[in-house]
Structures are given as structure tokens and as C-alpha cells.
C-alpha positions in Angstrom: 0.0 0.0 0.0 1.4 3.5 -0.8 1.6 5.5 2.1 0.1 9.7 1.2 1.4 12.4 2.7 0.2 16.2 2.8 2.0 18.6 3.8 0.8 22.3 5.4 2.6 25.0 7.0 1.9 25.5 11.0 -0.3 28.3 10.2 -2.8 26.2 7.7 -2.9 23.4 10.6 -4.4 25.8 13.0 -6.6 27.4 10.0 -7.8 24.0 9.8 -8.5 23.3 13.2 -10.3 26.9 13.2 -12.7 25.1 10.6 -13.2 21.8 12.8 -14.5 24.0 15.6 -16.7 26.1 13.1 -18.4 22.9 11.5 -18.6 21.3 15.4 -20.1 24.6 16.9 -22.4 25.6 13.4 -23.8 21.6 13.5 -25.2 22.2 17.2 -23.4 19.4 18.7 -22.7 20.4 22.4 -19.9 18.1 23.1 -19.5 16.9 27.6 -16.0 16.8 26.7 -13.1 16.3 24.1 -11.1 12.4 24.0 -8.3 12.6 21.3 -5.6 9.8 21.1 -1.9 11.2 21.8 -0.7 9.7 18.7 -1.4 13.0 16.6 -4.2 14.3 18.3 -2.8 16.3 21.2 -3.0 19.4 19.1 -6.1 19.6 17.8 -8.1 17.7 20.7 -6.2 20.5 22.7 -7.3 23.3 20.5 -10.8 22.2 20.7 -10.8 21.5 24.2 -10.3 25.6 24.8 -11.9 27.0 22.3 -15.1 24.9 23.2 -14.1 25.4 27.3 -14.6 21.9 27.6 -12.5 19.5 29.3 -10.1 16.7 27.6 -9.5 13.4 28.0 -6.0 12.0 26.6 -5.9 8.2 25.4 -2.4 7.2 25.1 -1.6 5.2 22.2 1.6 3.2 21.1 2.7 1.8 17.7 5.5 -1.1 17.8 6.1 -1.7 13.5 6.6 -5.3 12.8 
């Protein structure tokens, strides 16, 4: 399998989690909290977390190839 990658600039990534919030907050959905797996989430689960003022919970994850 080919493996895809895209890459953006810091300020796009946060641009794009702007537009997460936006679609989360214009859709109605009032969230208890905000879970995101460490393994790439921490960011935008973070992000959301305080924008929304809601609290987070972290779910560690780990990834031994092979």
C-alpha cells in the first residue's frame, strides 16, 4: 500500500482546526467533553478542548512496527 502524505505550514494546521471547531459549533453538537488519542491528536483535541471550554480526556496510544 502506498503511504500519502500532505504537507501544510503550522499556520494552515491551525486554519484547519479553526474550521473543525466552526463545523462542530455551526452543526449544534454540544460536546460533555473532548477524548483525542496522543498519537497525533494532542493538538487539535487541545485546541478544541479551549476554544469549546470543555475539558479533555487523553488516550495514550503506542505503535510497535513489525
Amino acid at each position: 500500500m502506498r503511504r500519502r502524505e500532505l504537507l501544510i505550514g503550522w499556520l494552515d494546521y491551525l486554519k484547519l482546526n479553526e474550521r473543525l471547531i466552526q463545523l462542530v459549533v455551526e452543526s449544534g453538537f454540544k460536546p460533555d467533553f473532548v477524548a483525542y488519542i496522543t498519537r497525533g491528536g494532542d493538538i487539535p483535541g487541545t485546541l478544541i478542548s479551549q476554544r469549546m471550554d470543555l475539558p479533555y480526556v487523553a488516550i495514550g496510544a503506542a505503535h510497535w512496527p513489525g
